[in-house]
Structure formats: structure tokens, C-alpha cells
VOKE-199707 format. One line per 8 residues: for each residue x, y, z of N, C-alpha, C, O, CB. Coordinates in Angstrom, 3 decimals, always signed. Glycine has a CB too. Layout:
BEGIN
X,Y,Z,X,Y,Z,X,Y,Z,X,Y,Z,X,Y,Z; ... $
This chain:
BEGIN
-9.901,-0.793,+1.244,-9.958,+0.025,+2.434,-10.007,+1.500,+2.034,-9.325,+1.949,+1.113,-8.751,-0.259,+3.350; -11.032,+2.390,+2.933,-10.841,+3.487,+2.610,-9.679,+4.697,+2.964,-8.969,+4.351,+3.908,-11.815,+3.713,+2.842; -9.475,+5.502,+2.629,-8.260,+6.145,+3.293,-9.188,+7.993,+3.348,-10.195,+8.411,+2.776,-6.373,+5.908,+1.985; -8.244,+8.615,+4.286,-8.552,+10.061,+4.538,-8.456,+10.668,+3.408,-9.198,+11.616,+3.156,-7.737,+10.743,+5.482; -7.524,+10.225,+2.531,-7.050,+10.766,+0.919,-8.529,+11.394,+0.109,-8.943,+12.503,-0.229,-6.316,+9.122,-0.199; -9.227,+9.332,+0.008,-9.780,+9.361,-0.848,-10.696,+10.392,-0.541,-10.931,+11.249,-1.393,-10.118,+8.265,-1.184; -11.407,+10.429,+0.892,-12.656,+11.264,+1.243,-12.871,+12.097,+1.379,-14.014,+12.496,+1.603,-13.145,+11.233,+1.870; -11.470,+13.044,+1.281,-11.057,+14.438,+1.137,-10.962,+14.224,-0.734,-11.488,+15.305,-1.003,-9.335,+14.901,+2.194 $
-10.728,+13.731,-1.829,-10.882,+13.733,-2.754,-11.926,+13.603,-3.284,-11.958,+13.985,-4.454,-10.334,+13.289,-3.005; -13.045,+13.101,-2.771,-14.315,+12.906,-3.503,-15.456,+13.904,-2.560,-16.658,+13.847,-2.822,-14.738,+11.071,-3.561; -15.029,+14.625,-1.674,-15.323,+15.939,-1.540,-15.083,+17.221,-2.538,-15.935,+17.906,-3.105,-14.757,+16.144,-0.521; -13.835,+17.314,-2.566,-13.130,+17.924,-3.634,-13.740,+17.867,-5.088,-13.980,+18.824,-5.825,-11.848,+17.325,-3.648; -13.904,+16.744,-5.290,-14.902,+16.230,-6.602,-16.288,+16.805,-6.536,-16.782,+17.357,-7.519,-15.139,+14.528,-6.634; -16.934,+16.683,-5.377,-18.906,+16.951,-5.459,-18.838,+18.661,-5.148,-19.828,+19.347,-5.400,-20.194,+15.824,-3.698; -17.477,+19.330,-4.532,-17.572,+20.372,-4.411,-18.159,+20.754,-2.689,-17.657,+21.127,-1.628,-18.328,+20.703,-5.608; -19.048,+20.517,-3.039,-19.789,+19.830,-0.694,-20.268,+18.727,-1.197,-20.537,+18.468,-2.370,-21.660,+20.907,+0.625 $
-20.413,+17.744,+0.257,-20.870,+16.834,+0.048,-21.316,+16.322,+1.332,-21.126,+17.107,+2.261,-20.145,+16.198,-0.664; -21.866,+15.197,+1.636,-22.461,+14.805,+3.342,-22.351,+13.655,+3.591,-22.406,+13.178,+2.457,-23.945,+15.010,+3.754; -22.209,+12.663,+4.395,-21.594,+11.627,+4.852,-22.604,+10.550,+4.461,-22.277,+9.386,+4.694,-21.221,+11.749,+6.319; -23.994,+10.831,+3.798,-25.097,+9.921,+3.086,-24.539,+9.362,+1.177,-24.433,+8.312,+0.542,-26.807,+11.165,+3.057; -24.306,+11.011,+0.926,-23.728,+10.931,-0.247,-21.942,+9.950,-0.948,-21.523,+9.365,-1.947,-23.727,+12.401,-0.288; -21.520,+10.355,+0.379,-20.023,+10.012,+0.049,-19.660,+8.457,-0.018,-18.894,+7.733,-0.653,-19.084,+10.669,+1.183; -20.942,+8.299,+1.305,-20.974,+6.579,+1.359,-21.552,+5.655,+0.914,-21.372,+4.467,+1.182,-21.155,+6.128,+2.191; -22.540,+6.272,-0.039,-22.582,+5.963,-1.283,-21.666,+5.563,-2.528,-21.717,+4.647,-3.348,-23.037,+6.698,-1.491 $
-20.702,+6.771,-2.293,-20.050,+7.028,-3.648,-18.579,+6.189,-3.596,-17.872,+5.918,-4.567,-19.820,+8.809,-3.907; -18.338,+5.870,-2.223,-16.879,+5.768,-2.044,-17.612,+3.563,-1.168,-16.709,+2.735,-1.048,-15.831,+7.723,-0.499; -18.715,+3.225,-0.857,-18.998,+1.616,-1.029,-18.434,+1.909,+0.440,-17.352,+1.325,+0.502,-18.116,+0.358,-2.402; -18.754,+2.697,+1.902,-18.265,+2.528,+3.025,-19.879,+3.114,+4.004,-20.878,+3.770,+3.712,-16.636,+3.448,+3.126; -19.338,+2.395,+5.273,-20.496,+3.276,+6.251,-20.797,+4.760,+6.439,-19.860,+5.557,+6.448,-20.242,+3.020,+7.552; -21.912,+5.124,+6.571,-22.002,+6.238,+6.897,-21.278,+6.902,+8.281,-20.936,+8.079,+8.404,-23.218,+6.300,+6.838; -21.141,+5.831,+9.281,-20.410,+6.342,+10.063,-19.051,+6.509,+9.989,-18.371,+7.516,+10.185,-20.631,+5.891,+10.880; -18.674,+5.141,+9.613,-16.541,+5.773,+8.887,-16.707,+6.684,+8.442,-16.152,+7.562,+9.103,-15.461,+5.017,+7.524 $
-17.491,+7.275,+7.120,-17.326,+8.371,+6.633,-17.283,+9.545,+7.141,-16.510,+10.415,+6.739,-17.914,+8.420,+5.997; -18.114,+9.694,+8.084,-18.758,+10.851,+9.194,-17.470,+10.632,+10.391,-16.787,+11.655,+10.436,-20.768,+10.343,+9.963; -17.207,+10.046,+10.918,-15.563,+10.016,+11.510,-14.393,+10.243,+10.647,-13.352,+10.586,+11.207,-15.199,+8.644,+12.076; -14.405,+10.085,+9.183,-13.252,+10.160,+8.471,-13.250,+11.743,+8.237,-12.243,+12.429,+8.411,-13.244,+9.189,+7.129; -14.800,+12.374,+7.718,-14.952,+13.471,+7.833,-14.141,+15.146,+8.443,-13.566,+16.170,+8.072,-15.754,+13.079,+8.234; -14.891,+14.057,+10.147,-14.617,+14.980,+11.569,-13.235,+15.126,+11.801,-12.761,+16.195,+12.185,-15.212,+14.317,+12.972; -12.429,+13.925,+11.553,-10.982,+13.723,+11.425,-10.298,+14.910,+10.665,-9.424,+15.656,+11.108,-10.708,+12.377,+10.681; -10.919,+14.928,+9.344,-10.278,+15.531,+8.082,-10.651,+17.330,+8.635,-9.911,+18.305,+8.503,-11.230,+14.834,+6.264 $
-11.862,+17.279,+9.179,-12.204,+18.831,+9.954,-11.078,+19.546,+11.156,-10.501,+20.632,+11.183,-13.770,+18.579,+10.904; -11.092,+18.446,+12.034,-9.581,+18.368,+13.123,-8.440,+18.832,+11.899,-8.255,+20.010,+11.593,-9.100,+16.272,+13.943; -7.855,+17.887,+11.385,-6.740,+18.617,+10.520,-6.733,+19.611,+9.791,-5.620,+19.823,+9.311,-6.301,+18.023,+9.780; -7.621,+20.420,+9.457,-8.280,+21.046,+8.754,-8.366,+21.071,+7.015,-8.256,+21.994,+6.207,-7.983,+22.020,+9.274; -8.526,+20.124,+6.915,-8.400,+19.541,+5.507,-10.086,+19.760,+5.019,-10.223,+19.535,+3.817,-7.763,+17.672,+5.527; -11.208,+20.102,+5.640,-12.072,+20.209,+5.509,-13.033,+20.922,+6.269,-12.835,+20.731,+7.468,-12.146,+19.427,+5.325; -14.413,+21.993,+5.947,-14.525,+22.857,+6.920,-16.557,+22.182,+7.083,-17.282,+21.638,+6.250,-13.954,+24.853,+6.318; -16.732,+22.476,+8.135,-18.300,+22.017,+8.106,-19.040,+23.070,+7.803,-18.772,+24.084,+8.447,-18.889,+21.452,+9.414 $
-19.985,+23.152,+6.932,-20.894,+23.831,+6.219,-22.615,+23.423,+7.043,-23.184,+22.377,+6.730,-20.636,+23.284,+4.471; -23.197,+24.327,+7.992,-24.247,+23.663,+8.039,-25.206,+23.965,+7.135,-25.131,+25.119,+6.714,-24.666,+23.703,+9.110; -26.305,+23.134,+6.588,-27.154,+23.071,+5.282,-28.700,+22.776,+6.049,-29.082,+22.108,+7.010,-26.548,+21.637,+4.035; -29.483,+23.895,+4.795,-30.916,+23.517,+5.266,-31.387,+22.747,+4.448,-32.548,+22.516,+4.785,-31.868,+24.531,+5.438; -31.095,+22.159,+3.448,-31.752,+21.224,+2.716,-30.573,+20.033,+2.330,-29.372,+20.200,+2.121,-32.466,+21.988,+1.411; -31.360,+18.800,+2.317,-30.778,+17.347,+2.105,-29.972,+17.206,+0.843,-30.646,+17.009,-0.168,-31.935,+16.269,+2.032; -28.710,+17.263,+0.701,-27.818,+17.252,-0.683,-27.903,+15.355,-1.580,-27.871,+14.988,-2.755,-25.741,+17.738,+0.002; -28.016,+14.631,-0.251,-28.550,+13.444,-1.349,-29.679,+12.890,-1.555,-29.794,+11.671,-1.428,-28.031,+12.411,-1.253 $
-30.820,+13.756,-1.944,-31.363,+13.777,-2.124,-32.683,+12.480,-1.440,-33.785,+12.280,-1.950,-30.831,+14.136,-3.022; -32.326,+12.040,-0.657,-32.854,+11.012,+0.386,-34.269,+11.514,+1.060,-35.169,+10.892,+1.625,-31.679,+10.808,+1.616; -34.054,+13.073,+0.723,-35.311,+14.006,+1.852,-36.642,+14.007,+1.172,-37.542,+14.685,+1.668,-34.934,+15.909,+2.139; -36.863,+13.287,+0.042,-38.362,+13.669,-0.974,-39.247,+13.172,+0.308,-40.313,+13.780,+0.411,-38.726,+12.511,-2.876; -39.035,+12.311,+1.169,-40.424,+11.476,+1.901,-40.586,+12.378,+3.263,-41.515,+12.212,+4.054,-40.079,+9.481,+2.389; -39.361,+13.533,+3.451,-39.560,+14.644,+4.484,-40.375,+15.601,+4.099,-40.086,+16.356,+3.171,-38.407,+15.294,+4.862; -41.969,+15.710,+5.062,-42.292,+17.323,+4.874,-41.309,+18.335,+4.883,-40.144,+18.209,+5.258,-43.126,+17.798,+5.877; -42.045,+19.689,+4.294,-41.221,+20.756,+4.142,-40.979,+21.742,+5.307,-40.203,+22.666,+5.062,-41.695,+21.410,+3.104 $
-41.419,+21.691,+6.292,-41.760,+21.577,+7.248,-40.661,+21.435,+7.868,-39.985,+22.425,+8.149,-42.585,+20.854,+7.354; -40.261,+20.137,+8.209,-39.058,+19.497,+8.499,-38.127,+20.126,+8.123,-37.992,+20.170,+6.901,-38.913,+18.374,+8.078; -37.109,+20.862,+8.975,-35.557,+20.834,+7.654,-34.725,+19.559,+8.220,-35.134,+18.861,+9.147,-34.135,+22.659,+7.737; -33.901,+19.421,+7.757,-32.617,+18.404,+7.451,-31.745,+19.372,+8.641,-31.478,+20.549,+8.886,-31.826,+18.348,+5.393; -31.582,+18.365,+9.026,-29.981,+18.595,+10.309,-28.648,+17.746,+9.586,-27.950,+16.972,+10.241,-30.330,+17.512,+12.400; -28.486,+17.957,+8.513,-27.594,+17.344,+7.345,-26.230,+18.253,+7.459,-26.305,+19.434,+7.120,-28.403,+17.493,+5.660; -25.210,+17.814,+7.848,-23.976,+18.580,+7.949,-22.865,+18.300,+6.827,-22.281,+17.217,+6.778,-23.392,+18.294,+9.311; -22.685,+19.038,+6.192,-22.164,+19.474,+4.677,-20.635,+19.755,+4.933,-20.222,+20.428,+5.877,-23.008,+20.997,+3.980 $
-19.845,+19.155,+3.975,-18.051,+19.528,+4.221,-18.379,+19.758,+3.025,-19.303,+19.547,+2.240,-16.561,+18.411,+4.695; -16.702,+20.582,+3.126,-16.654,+21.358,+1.838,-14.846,+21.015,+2.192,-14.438,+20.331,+3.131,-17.506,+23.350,+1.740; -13.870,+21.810,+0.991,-12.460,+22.117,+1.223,-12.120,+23.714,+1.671,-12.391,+24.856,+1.299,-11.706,+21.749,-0.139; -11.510,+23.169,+2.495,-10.812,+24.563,+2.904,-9.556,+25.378,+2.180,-8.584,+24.651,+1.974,-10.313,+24.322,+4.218; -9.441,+26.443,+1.855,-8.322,+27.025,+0.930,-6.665,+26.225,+1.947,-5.637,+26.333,+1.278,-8.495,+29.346,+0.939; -6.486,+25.602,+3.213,-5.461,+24.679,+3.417,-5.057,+23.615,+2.749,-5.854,+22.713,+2.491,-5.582,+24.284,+4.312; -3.742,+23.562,+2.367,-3.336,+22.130,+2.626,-2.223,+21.852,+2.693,-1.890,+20.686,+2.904,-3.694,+21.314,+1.875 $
């Protein structure tokens, strides 16, 4: 099972990271992650970064054209 711990830790680890990448990294849905996220943002354990380009790299088959509506956490100096 995943916990708020870990997903605030493997943020902490990539430095930013996005709810494609993490759920990858951590074997969970993109949506738990993206709720575990928003959660961790509420407490402020984490701050949202918006980003113009795709951090897991998923975007090669997007024109350039296109940007990414990809929302990026990072850590906040709290805890």
C-alpha cells in the first residue's frame, strides 16, 4: 500500500515530479497519486509548480505546438 510518506519522499528524491512519473516509480494509479499529491498540497507538504513541458517524458508523440497542461509538485521549505 502506498502511503502520503512515500509520495512526498519520492518527490523529494526527483526534486519535481508529476503524477505520470511517480506512478510509475512508486507501481500505483495515476489518479491515487494525483489525489495523494493534492492531499500533500492541502497540508502543505508540497507546492504545485505549473510546467510547460512534459517531465516524463511521455510528450515525444505531442506536436510542439501543443504544450502539456502537466502539473509539477515540488517540496516546500515546510514541514
Amino acid at each position: 500500500m502506498i502511503s502520503l510518506l512515500k509520495v512526498r519522499d519520492a518527490v523529494a528524491l526527483n526534486g519535481r515530479a508529476d503524477a505520470r512519473l511517480l506512478s510509475r516509480q512508486l507501481c500505483a494509479s495515476v489518479q491515487m497519486i494525483a489525489a495523494m499529491l493534492e492531499q500533500l498540497v492541502v497540508m502543505g507538504k508540497l507546492e504545485k509548480v505549473d510546467a510547460t513541458a512534459c517531465l516524463s517524458g511521455s510528450c515525444k508523440q505531442c506536436p510542439e505546438i501543443q504544450k502539456c497542461d502537466t502539473a509539477v509538485y515540488r517540496i516546500t521549505g515546510k514541514y
